[in-house]
N, CA, C and O atoms as a GROMACS GRO file, in nm:
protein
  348
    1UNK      N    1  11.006  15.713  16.998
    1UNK     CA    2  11.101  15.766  16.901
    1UNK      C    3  11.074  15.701  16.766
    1UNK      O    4  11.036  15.585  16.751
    2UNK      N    5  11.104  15.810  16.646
    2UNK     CA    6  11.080  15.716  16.535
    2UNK      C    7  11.170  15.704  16.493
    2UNK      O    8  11.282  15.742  16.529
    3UNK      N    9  11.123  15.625  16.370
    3UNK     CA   10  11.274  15.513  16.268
    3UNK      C   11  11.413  15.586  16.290
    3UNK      O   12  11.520  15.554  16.341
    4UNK      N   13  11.353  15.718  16.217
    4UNK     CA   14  11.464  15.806  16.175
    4UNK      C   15  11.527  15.851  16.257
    4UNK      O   16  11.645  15.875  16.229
    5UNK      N   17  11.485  15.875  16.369
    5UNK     CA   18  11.572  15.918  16.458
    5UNK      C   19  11.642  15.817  16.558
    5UNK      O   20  11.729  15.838  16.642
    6UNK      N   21  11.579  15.707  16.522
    6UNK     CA   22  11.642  15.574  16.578
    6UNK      C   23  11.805  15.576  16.506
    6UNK      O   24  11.923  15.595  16.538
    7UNK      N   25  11.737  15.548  16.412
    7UNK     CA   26  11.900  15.509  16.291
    7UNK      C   27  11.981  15.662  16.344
    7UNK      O   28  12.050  15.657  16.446
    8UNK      N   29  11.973  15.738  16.299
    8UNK     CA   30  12.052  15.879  16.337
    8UNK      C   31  12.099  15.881  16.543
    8UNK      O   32  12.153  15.948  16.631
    9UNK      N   33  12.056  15.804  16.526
    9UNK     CA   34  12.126  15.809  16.690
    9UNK      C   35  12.184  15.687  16.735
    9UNK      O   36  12.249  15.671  16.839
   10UNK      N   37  12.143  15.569  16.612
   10UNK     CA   38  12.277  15.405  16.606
   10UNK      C   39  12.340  15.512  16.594
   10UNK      O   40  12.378  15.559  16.701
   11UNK      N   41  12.377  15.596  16.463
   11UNK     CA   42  12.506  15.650  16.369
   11UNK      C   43  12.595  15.736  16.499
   11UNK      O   44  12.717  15.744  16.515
   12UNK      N   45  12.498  15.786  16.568
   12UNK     CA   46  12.563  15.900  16.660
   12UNK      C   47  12.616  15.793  16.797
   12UNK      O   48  12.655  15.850  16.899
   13UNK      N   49  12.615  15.727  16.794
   13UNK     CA   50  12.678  15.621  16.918
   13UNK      C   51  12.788  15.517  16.847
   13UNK      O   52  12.879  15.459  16.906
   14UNK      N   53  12.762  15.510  16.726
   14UNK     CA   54  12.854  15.449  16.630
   14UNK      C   55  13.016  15.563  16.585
   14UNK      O   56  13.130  15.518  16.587
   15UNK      N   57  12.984  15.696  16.551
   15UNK     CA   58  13.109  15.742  16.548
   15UNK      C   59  13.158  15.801  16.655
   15UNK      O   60  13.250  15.883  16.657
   16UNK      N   61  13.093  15.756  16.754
   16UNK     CA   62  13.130  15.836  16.885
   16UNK      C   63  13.202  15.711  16.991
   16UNK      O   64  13.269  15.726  17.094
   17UNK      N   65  13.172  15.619  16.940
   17UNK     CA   66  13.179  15.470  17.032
   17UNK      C   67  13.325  15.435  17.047
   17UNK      O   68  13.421  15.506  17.075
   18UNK      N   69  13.316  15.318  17.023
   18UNK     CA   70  13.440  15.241  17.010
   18UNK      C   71  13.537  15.225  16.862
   18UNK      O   72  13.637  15.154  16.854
   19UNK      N   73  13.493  15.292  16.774
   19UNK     CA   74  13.574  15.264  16.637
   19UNK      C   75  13.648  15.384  16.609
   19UNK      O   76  13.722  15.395  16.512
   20UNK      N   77  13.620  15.503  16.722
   20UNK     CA   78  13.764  15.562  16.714
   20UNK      C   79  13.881  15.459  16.815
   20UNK      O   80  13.988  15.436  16.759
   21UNK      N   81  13.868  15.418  16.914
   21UNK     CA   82  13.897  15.327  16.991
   21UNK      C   83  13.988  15.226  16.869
   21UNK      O   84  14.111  15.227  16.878
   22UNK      N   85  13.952  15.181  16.809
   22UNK     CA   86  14.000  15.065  16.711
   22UNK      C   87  14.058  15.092  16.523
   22UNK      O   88  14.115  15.023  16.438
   23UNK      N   89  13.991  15.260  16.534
   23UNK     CA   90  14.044  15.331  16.382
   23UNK      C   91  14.127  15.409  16.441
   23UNK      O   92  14.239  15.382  16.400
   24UNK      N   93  14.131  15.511  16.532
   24UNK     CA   94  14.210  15.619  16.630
   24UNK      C   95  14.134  15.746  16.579
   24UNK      O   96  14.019  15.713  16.606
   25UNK      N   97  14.128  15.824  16.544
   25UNK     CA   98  14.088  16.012  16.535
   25UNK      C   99  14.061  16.000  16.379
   25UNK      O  100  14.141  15.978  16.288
   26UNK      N  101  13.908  16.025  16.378
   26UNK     CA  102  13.844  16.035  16.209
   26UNK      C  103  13.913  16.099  16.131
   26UNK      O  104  13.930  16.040  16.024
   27UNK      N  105  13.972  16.217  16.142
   27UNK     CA  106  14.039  16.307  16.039
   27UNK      C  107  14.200  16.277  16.035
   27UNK      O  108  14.268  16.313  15.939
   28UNK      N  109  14.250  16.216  16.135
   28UNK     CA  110  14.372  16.118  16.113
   28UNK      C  111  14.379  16.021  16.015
   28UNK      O  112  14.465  16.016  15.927
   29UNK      N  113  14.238  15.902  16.037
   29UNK     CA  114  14.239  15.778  15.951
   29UNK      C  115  14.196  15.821  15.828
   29UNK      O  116  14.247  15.769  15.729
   30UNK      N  117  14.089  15.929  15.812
   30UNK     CA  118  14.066  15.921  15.662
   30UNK      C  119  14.142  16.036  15.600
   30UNK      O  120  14.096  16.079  15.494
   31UNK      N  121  14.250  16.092  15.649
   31UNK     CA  122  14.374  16.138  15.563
   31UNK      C  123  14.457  16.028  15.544
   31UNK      O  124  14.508  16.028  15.432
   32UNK      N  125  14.488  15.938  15.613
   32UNK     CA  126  14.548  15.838  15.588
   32UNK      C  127  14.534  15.750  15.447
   32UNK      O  128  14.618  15.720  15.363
   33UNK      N  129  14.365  15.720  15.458
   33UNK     CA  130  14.323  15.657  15.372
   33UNK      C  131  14.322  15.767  15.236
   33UNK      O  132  14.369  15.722  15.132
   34UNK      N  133  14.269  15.910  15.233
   34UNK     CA  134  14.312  15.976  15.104
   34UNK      C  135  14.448  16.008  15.109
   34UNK      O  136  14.466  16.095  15.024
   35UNK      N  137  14.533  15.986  15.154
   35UNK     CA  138  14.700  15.963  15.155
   35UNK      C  139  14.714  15.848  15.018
   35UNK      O  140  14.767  15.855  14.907
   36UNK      N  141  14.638  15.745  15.091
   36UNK     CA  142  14.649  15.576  14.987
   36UNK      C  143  14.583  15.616  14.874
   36UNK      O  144  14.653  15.606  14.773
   37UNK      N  145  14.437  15.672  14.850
   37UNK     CA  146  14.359  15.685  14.748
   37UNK      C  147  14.425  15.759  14.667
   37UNK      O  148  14.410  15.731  14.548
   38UNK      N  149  14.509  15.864  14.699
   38UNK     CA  150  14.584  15.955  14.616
   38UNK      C  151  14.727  15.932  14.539
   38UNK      O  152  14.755  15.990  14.434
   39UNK      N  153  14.784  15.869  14.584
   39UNK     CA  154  14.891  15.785  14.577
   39UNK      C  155  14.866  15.674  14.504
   39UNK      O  156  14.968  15.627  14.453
   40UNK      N  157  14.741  15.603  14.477
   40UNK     CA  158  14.686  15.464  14.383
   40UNK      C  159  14.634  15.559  14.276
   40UNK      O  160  14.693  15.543  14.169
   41UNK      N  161  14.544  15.649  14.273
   41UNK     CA  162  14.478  15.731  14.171
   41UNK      C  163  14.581  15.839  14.040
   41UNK      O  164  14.571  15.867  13.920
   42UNK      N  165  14.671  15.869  14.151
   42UNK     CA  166  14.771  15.937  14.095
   42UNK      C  167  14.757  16.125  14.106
   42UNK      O  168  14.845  16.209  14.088
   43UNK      N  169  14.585  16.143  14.147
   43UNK     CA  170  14.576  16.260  14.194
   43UNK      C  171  14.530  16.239  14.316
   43UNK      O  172  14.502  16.137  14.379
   44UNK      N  173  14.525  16.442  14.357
   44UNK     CA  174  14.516  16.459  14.547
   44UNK      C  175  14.318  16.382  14.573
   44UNK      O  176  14.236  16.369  14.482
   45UNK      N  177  14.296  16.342  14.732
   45UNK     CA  178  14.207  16.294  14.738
   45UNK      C  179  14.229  16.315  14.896
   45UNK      O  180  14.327  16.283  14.964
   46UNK      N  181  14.092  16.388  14.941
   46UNK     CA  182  14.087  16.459  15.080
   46UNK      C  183  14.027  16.394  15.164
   46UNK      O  184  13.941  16.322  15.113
   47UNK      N  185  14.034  16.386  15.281
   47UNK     CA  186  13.956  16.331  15.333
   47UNK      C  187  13.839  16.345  15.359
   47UNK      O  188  13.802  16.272  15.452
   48UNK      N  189  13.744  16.425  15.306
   48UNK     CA  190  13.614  16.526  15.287
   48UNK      C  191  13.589  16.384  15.205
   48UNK      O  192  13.510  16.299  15.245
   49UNK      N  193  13.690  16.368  15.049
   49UNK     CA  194  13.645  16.318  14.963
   49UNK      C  195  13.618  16.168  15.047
   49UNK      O  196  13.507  16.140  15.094
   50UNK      N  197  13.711  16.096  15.055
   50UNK     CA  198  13.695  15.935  15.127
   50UNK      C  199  13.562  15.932  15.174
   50UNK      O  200  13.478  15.862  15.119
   51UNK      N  201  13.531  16.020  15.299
   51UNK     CA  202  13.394  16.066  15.373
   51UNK      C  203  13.246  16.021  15.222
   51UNK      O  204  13.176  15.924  15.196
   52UNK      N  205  13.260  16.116  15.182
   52UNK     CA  206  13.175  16.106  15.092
   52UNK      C  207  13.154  16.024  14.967
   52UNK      O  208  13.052  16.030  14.898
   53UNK      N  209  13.264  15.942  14.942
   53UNK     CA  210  13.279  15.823  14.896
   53UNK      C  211  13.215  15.679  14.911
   53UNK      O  212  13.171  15.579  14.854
   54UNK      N  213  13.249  15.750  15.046
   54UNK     CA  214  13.215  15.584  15.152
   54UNK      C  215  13.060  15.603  15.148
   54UNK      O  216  12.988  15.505  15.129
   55UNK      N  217  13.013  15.718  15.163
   55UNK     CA  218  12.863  15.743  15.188
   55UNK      C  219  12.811  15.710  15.036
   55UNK      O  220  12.704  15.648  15.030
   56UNK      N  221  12.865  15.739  14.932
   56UNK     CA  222  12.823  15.672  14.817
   56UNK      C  223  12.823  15.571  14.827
   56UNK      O  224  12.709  15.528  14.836
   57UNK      N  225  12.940  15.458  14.834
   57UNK     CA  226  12.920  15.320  14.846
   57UNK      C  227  12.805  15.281  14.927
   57UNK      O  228  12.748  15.180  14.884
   58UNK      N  229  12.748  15.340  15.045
   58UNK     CA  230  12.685  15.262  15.092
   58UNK      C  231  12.531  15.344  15.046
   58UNK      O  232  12.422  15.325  15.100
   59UNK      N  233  12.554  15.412  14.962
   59UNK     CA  234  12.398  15.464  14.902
   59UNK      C  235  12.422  15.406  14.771
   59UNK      O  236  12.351  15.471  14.694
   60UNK      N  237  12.487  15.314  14.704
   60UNK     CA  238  12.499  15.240  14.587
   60UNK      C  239  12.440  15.065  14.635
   60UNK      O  240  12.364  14.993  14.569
   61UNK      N  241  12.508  15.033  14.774
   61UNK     CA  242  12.436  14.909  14.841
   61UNK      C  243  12.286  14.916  14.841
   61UNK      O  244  12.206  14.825  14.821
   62UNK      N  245  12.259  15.066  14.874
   62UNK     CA  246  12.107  15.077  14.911
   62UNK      C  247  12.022  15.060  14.830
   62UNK      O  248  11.904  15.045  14.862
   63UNK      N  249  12.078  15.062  14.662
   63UNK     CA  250  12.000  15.064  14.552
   63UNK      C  251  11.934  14.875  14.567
   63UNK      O  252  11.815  14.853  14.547
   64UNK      N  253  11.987  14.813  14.587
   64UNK     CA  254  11.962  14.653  14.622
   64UNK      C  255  11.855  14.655  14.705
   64UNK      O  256  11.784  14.554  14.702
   65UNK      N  257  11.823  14.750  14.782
   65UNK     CA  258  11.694  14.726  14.928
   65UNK      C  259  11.784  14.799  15.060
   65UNK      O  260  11.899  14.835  15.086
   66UNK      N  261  11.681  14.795  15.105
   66UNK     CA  262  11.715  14.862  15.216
   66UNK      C  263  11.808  14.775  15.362
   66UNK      O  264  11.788  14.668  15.419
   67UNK      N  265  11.857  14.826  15.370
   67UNK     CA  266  11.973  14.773  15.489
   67UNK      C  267  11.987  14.892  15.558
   67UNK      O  268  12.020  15.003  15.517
   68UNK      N  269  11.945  14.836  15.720
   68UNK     CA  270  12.006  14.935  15.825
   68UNK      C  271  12.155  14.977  15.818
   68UNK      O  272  12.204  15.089  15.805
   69UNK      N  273  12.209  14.863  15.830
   69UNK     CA  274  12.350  14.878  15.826
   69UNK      C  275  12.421  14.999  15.731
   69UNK      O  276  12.490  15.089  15.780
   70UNK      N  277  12.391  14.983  15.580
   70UNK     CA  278  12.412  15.043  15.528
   70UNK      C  279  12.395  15.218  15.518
   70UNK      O  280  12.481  15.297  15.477
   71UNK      N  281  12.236  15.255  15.577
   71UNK     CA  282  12.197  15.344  15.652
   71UNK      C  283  12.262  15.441  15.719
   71UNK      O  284  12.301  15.558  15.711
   72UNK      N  285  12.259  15.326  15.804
   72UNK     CA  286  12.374  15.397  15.972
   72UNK      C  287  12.510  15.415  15.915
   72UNK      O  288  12.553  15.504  15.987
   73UNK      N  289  12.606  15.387  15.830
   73UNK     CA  290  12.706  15.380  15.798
   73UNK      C  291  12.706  15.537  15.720
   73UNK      O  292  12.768  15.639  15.751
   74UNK      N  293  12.614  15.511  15.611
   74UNK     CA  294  12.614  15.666  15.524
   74UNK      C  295  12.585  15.769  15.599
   74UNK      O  296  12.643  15.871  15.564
   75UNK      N  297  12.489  15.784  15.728
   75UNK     CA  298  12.482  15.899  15.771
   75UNK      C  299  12.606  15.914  15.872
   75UNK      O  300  12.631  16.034  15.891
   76UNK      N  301  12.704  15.812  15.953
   76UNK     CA  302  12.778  15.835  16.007
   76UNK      C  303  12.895  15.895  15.913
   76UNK      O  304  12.958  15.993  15.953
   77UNK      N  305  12.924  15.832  15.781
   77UNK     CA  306  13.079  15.902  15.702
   77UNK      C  307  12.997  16.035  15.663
   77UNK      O  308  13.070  16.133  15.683
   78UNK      N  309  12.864  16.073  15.613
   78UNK     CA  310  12.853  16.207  15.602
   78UNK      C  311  12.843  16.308  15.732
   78UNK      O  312  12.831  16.428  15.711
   79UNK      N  313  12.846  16.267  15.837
   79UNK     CA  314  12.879  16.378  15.938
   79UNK      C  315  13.004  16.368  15.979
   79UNK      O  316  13.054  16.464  16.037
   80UNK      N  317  13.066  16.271  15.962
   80UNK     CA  318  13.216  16.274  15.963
   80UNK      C  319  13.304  16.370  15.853
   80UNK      O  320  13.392  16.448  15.888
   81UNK      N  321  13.274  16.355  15.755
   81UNK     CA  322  13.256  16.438  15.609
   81UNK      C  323  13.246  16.555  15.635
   81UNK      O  324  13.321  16.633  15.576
   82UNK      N  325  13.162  16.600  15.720
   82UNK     CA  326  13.175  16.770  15.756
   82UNK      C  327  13.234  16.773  15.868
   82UNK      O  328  13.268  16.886  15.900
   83UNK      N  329  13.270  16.656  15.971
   83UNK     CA  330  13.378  16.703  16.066
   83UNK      C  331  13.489  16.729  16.013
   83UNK      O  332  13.539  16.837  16.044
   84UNK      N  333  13.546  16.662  15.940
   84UNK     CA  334  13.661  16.665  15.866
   84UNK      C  335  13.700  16.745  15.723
   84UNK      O  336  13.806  16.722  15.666
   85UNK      N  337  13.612  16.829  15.679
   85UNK     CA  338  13.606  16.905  15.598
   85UNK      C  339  13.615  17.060  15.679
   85UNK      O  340  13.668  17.159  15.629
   86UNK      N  341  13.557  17.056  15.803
   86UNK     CA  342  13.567  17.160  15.905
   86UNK      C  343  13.726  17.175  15.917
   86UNK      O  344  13.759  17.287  15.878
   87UNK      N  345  13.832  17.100  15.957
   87UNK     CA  346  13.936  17.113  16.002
   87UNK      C  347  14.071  17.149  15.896
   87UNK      O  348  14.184  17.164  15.943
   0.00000   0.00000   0.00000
């Protein structure tokens, strides 16, 4: 197997794992969290948006070098991002 599909299948055992277990249901927590973002900002903020936020932050880390971590994280909030943009 290569790199890429290495990392893309951490990500896919990562939002599938245990951190709904410990966050509860993706499109629950990150309405929650654009609940807070929207409410601090003063305008609406979706949970599509948070999703793709987060995947910025961690493609803004990436500008520093490369980190798995960071990686696996952005491709997990962007398929979360379209789970939750689906609903």
């Amino acid at each position: 197997m290569n790199e890429r599909s290495k990392v893309l299948e951490e990500a896919i055992n990562l939002i599938n794992g245990d951190r709904e277990k410990d966050y509860g249901a993706p499109s629950k927590n990150f309405q929650t969290i654009a609940d807070m973002w929207s409410a601090y900002l003063g305008y609406g903020v979706s949970a599509r948006d948070v999703c793709n936020m987060m995947a910025l932050l961690k493609i803004a880390r990436l500008k520093n070098g490369q980190s798995r971590d960071s990686s696996l994280d952005g491709a997990a909030y962007l398929a979360l991002g379209f789970e939750v943009g689906e609903c």
